[in-house]
VEXVEXBA-80697 format. One line per field, with one value per residue (C-alpha): residue number from 1; x, y, z. Coordinates in Angstrom, 1 decimal, always signed. Layout:
REM VEXVEXBA-80697
pos	c(NUM;...)
u	c(X;...)
v	c(Y;...)
w	c(Z;...)
REM end
This chain:
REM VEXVEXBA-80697
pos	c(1;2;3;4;5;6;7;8;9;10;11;12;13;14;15;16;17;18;19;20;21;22;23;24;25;26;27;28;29;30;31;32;33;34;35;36;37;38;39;40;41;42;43;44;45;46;47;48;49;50;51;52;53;54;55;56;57;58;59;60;61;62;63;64;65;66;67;68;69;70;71;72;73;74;75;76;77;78;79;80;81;82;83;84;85;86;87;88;89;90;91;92;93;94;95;96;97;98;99;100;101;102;103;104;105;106;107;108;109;110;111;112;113;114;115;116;117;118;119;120;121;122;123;124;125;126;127;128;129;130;131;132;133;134;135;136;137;138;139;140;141;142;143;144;145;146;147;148;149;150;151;152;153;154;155;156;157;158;159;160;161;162;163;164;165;166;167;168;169;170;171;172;173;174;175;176;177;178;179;180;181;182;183;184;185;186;187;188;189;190;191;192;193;194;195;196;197;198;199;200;201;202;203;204;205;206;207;208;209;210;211;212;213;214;215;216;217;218;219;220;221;222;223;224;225;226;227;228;229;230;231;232;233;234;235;236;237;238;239;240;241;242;243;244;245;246;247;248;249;250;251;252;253;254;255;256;257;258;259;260;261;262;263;264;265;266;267;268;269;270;271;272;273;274;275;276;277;278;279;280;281;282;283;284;285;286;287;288;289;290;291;292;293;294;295;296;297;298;299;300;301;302;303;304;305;306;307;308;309;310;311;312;313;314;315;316;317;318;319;320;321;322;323;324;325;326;327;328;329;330;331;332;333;334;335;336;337;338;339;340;341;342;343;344;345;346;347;348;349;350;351;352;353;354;355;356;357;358;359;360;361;362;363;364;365;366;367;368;369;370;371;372;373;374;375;376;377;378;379;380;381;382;383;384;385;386;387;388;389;390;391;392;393;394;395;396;397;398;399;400;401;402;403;404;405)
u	c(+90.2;+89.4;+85.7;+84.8;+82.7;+82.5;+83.4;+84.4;+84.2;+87.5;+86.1;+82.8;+82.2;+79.9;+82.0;+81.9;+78.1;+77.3;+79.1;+77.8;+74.3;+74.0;+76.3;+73.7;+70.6;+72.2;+73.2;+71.5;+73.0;+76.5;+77.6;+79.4;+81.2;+82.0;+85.3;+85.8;+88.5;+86.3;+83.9;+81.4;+81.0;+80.0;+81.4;+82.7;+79.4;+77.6;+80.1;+80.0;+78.2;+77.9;+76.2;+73.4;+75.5;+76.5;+75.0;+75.7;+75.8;+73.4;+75.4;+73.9;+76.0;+78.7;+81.4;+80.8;+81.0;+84.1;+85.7;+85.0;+87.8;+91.5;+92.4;+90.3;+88.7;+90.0;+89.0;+85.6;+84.1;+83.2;+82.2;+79.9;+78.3;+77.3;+76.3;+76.0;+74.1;+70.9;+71.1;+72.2;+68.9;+66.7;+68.6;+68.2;+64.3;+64.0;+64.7;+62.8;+65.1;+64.2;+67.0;+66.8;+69.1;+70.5;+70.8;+74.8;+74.4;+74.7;+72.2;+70.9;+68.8;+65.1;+65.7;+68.9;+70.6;+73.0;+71.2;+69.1;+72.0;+73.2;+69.9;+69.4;+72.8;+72.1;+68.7;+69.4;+72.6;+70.3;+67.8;+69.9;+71.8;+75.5;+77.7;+79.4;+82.2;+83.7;+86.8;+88.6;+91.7;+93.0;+96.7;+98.2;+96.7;+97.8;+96.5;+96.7;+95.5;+91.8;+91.2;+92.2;+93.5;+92.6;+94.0;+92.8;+93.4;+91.0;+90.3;+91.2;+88.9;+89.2;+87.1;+87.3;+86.9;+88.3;+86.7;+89.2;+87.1;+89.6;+90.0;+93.5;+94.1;+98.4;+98.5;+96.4;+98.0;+101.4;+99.9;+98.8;+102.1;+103.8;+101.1;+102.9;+100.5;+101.9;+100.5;+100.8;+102.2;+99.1;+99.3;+96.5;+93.5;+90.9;+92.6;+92.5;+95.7;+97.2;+97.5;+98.7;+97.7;+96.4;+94.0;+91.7;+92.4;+89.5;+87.7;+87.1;+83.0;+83.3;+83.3;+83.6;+83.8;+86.8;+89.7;+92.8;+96.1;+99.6;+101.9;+104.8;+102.2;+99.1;+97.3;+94.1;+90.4;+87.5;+84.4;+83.4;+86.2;+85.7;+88.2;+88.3;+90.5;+93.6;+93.6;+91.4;+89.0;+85.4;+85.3;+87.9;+90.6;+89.5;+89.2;+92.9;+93.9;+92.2;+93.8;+97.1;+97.7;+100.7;+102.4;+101.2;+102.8;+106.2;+106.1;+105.8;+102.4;+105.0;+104.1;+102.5;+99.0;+97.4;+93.8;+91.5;+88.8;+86.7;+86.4;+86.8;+88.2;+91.4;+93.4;+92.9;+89.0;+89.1;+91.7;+89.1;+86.1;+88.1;+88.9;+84.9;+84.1;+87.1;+85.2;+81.8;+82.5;+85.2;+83.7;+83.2;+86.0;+87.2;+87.7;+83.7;+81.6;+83.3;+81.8;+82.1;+79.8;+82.2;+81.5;+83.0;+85.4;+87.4;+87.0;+88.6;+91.8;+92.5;+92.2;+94.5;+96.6;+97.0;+98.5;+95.8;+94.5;+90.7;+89.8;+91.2;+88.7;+88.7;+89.3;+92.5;+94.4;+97.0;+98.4;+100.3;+97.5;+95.1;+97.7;+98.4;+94.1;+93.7;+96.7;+95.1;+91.4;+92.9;+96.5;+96.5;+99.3;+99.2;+101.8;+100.4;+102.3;+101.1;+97.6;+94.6;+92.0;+88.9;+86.4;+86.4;+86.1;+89.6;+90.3;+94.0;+95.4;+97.1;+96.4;+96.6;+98.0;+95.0;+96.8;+96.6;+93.0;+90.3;+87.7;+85.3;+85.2;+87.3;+89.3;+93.0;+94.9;+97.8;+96.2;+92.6;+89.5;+90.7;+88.8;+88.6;+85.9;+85.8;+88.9;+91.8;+92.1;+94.1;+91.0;+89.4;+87.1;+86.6;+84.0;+80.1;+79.3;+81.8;+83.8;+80.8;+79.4;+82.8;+82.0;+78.6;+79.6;+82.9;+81.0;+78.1;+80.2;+81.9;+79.1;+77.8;+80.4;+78.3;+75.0;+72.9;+74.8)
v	c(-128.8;-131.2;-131.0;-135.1;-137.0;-141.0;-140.8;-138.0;-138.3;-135.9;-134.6;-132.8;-134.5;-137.3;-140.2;-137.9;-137.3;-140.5;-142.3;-140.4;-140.0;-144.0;-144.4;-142.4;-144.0;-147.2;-145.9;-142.9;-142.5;-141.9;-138.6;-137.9;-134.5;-134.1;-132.0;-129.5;-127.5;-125.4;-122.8;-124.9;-128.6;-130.9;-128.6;-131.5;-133.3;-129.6;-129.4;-133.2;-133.9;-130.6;-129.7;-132.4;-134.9;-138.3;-139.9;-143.8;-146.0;-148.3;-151.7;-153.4;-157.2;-156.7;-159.0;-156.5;-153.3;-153.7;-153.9;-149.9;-149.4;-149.5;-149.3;-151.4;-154.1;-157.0;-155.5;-153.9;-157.4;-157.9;-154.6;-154.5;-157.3;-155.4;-152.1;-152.0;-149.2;-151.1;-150.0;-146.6;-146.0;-147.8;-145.4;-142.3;-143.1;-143.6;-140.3;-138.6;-138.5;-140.3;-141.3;-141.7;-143.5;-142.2;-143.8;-144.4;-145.9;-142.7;-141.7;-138.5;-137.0;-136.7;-132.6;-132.7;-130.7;-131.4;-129.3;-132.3;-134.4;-131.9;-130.7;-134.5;-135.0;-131.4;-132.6;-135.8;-135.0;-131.9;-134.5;-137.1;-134.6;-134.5;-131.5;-130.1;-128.1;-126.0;-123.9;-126.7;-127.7;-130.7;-129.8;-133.1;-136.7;-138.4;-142.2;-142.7;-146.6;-145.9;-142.4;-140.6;-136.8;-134.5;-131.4;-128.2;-124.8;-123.7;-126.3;-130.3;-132.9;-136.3;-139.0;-143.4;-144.0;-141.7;-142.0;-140.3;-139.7;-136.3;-137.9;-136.1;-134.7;-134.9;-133.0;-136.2;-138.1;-137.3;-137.6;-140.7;-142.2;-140.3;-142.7;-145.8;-146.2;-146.5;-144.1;-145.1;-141.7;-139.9;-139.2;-138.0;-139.7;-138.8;-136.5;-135.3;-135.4;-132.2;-132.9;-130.3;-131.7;-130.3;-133.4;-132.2;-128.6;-126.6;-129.5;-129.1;-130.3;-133.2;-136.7;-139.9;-143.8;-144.8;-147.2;-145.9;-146.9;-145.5;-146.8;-149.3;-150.3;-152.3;-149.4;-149.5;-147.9;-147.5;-145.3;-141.6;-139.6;-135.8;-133.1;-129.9;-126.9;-128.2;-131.9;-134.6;-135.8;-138.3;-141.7;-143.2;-141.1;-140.7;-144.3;-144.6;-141.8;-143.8;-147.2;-145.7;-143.0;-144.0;-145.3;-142.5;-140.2;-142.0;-141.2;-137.3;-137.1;-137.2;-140.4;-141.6;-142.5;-144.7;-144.1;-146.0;-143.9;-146.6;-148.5;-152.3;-152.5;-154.1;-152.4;-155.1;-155.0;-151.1;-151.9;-154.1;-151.7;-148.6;-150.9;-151.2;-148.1;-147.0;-149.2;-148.1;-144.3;-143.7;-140.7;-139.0;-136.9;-138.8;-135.5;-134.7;-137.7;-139.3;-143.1;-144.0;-143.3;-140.0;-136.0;-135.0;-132.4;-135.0;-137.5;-134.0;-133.8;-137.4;-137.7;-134.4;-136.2;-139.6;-137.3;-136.9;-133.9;-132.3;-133.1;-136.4;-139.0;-142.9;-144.2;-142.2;-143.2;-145.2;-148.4;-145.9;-143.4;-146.8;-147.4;-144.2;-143.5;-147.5;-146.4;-142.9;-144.8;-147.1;-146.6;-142.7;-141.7;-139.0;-136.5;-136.2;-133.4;-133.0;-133.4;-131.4;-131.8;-132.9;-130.4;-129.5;-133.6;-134.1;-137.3;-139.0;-142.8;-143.1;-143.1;-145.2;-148.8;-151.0;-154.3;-152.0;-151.9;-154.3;-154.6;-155.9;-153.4;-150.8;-150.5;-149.6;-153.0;-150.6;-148.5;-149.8;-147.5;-146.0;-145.9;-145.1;-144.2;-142.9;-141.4;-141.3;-144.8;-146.2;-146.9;-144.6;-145.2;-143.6;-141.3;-142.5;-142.4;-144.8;-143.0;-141.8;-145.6;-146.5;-143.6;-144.8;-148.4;-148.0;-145.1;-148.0;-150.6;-148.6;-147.3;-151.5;-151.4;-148.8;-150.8;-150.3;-152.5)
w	c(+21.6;+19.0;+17.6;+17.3;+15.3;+14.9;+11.1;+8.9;+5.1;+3.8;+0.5;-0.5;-3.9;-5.6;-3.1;-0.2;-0.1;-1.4;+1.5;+4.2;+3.4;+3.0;+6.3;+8.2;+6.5;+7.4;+11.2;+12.0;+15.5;+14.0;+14.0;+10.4;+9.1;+5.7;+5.2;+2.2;+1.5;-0.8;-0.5;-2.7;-2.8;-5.4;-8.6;-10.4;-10.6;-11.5;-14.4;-15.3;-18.5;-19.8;-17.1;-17.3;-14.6;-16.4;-13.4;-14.9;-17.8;-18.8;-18.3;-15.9;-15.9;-13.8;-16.4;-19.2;-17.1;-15.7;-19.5;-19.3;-16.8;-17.9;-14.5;-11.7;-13.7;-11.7;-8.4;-9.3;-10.2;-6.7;-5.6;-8.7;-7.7;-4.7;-6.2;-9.7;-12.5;-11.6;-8.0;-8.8;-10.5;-8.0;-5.5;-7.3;-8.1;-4.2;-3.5;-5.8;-9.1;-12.6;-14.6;-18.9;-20.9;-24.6;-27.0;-26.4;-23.1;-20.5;-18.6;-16.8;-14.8;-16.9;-15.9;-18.1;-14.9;-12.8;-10.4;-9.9;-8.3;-6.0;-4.8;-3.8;-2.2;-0.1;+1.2;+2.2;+4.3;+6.0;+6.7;+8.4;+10.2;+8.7;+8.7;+6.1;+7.0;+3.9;+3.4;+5.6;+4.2;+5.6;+6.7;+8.3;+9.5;+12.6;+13.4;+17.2;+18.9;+18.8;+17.0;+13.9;+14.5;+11.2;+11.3;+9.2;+8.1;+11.2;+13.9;+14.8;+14.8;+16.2;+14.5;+15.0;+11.4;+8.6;+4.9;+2.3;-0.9;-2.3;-5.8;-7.7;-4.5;-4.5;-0.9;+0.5;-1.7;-0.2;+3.5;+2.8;+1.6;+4.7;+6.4;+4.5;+1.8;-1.8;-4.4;-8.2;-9.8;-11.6;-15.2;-17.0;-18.6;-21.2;-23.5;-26.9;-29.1;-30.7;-34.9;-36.8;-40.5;-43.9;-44.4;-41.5;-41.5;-41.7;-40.7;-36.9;-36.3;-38.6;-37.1;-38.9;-37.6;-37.2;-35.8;-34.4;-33.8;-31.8;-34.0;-32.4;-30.0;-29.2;-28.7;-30.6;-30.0;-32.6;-32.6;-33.7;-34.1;-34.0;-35.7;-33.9;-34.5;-32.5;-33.7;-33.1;-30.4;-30.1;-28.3;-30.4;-29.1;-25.5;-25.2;-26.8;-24.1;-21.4;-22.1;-23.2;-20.1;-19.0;-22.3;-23.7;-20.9;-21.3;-25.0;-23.6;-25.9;-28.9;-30.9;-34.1;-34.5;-37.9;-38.8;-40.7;-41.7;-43.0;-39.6;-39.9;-43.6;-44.7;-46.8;-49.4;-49.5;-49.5;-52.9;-54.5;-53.8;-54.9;-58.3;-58.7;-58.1;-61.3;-63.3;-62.3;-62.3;-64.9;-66.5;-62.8;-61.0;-57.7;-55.9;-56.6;-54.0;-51.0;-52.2;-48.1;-45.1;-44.5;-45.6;-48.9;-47.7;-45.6;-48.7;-50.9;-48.3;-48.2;-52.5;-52.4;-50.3;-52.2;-54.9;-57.2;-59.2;-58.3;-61.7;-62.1;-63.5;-62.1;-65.2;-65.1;-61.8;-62.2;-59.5;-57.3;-57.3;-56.1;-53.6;-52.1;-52.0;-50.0;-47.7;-46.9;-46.4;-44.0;-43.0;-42.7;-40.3;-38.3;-35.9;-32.6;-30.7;-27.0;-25.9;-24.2;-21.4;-22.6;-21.4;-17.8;-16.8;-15.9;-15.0;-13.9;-13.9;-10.6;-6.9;-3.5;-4.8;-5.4;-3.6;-0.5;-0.5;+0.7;-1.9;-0.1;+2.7;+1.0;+3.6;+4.3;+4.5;+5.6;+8.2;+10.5;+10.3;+6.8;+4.2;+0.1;-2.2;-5.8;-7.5;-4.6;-5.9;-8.9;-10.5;-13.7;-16.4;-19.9;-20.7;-20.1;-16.7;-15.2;-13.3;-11.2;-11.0;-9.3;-6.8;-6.1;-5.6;-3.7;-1.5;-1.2;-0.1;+2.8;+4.1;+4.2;+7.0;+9.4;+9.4;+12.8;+14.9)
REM end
């Protein structure tokens, strides 16, 4: 006997809940289920943010948010224009939770827990009545004329509309193609890069401002970069990760990357301000005071490096010595050798082929009464709170489709 409902939401994460609860606000006569093959829902927003939920970002004009997503931007433009970070908060702050921004942009719950989020989600969707079914592992997916069959571990349910909202889910993923939806391969996203390297050894905790590069490529990213004790990490790299997913998957996470530790300075105006600073510090070792906005025991390894002496004087380094010491400032390259997860927020480029989707329903142009929020799709963001804005507005925008009638 199959259990029915009028729409079941597969997926008991931040899309899931999201979309359900504001279905059901919208219609409450609809009877929703939210399926999770779990025994607890909602762990990736407990864990998100170090625990503190990176509920948003605090870029509020459509145009400029969209530039945060290396997969999606095209198609988010409208949706956002729907939904965006302003109407997160406003939602949030309806239901009883304040919001504060940092001061790079992200913004959390005032309570700094993630605790908050989940709380809110679980209250609401006992409020309006929606059931959520753990431990139910969706096994196969049948689309008849007017219903859609789901088919678990333990029982079958029958349902007229069917939300997917699994994320990296390659079981659905596979269903779904089986279905005749195309799936962009998954590759992963937000990484850090393993450098094995005597300039930052011993170095892991130090961060500096940076631009980097994959060399042969047109691969670029600037901000902090962090050393930790397998190689290197920070928004620089991440962002590099993000944008260069899938180049950097062909590549097998074997490729070259060139940093410039001073940011935004040619190599020839880092030349001219190292010839100053000869002239103006002649009697001084080099080795003793990084001159730049970076912590002396990086500026040690990188003189070290340029083949000069602890104890060499300015006044005493010669053309190649200048040379080596600019190319090391702002050409240093770099071995990258394979790559690890950053934290526990693992995020992939890939999923259900974004021409197959209708952006402003998100629906299935494939396959009627099918629907997509959050990561399933081949949409991601970098790190800040974007990913989850793309949950909130895709789970918004389906749920505008369930209005009381």
């Amino acid at each position: 006997m199959n259990t029915k409902y009028d729409i079941i939401v597969v997926g008991g994460g931040a899309a899931g809940f999201f979309t359900a609860i504001n279905i059901v606000e919208n219609n409450p006569k609809l009877k929703v289920a939210i399926l999770e093959r779990g025994q607890e829902v909602l762990t990736k927003v407990r864990i998100s943010g170090g625990g503190r939920c990176n509920v948003t970002h605090a870029c509020f004009v459509p145009h400029d948010l969209v530039k945060f997503y290396p997969r999606g931007e095209k198609e988010l433009r409208g949706p956002f224009h729907q939904f965006c970070s302003g109407d997160t908060i406003d939602w949030f702050q309806k239901r009883g939770v304040e919001l504060k921004i940092e001061d790079d942009g992200r913004m959390f719950p005032i309570s700094n827990s993630s605790q908050t989020i989940i709380d809110c989600f679980l209250e609401a969707s006992k409020k309006l009545g929606i059931d959520i079914l753990i431990g139910q592992s969706v096994q196969s997916l049948f689309k008849s004329e007017d219903y859609w069959k789901v088919e678990t571990n333990h029982e079958t349910f029958a349902c007229k509309n069917l939300i997917m909202t699994t994320g990296s889910n390659p079981k659905i993923w596979e269903m779904l193609q089986n279905l005749g939806h195309k799936v962009i391969e998954p590759v992963p996203s937000l990484f850090t890069f393993n450098i094995k390297d005597a300039r930052i050894k011993d170095l892991m905790g130090l961060s500096a401002l940076a631009t980097v590069k994959v060399k042969n490529s047109k691969l670029e990213a600037s901000g902090p970069l962090l050393i930790t004790h397998w190689g290197m990490s920070g928004p620089a790299i991440l962002r590099l990760s993000a944008w260069g997913a899938i180049e950097l998957a062909e590549k097998k996470y074997q490729f070259a990357i060139l940093v410039n530790w001073l940011n935004d300075k040619t190599f020839e105006e880092t030349a001219t301000i190292l010839r100053e600073l000869k002239l103006e510090h002649s009697k001084k070792a080099v080795s003793k005071k990084s001159p730049f906005d970076f912590p002396n025991r990086l500026w040690e390894n990188i003189v070290s490096a340029s083949q000069i002496d602890a104890e060499t004087k300015w006044s005493d380094l010669n053309k190649n010595q200048l040379t080596n010491l600019t190319n090391q400032l702002t050409n240093a390259e770099f071995q990258v050798n394979g790559k690890s997860t950053f934290k526990e927020e693992f995020v992939t480029a890939g999923g259900i082929d974004l021409k197959e989707i209708n952006f402003k329903t998100m629906e299935s142009k494939i396959l009627p009464n099918l629907y997509f929020a959050g990561e399933i799709v081949n949409i991601d963001a970098i790190t800040g709170g974007f990913n989850f804005q793309n949950a909130w507005t895709s789970g918004f925008i389906v749920a505008d489709n369930f209005g009381d009638d």
